[in-house]
Residue, then its C-alpha position, 0 to 999 in steps of 0.5 A: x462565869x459561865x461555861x455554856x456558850x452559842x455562837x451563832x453566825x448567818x452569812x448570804x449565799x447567794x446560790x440559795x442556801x437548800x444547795x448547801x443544804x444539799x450539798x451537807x446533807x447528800x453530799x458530803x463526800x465531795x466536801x474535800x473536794x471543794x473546800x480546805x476540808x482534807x478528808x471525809x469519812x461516813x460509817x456507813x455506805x452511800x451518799x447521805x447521811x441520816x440520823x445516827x450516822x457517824x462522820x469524822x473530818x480531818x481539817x487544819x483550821x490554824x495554819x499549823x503543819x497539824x491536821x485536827x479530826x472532829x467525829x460527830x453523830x448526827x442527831x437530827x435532820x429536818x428536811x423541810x427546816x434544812x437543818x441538820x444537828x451534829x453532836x461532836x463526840x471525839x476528836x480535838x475539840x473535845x480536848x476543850x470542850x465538854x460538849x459541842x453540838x453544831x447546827x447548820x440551817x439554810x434557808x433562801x439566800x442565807x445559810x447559819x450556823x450555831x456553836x452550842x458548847x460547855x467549856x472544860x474550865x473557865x480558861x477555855x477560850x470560845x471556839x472562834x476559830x473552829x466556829x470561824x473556819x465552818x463558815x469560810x467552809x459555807x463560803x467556799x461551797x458556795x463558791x464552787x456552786x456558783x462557778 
């Protein structure tokens, strides 16, 4: 049994996945303003975030009265792919998970993101509800970019 796992999932969005990407990657900041996101934070100033930048996002993705933190670095951003690699380094998931780093890439009409995650124990379920909740997220940006 092992405790390495990827999740990958792709879902149409059809103002075009580089707004997305945009939005992720100019923009994230007015992520909490159009999603369930409740708050945002960069370590640094401006809009953008770049490689080594440090974010953290405080979310609720059970429906408890809990909130949950996830703080991430950036790895990588590859502006032509549209992908973006980020390496959860604290926060809730990480009372599960060894590891996880999540990839968001858009492209045309389709946006996916990846789960790459090494498990505590064997017991440790997949990270379908966080994995879930990121695209719902990707949902609901686009559907503010279509209003």
């Amino acid at each position: 049994m092992g405790l390495k796992g990827k999740l990958i999932g792709s879902i149409e969005v059809k103002c075009g996945g580089h707004l997305i990407h945009d939005i992720l990657h100019a923009n994230p900041r007015n992520v909490p303003n159009i999603t369930k996101i409740n708050h945002f934070e960069m370590d640094h100033e401006g809009e953008s975030i770049k490689i080594g930048s440090i974010v953290s996002w405080t979310y609720n993705d059970d429906g408890s009265e809990k909130d949950k933190i996830v703080k991430e670095v950036i790895e990588a951003i590859d502006l032509e792919e549209k992908s973006i690699t980020w390496k959860v380094i604290g926060g809730d998931l990480l009372e599960l998970y060894d590891s996880l780093t999540i990839i968001t890439a858009c492209e045309h009409e389709w946006t996916t993101c990846s789960f790459i995650y090494e498990k505590k124990t064997e017991d440790t379920p997949e990270p379908l509800v966080p994995f879930g909740f990121l695209l719902n997220l990707i949902k609901e940006m686009e559907g503010h970019l279509l209003k």
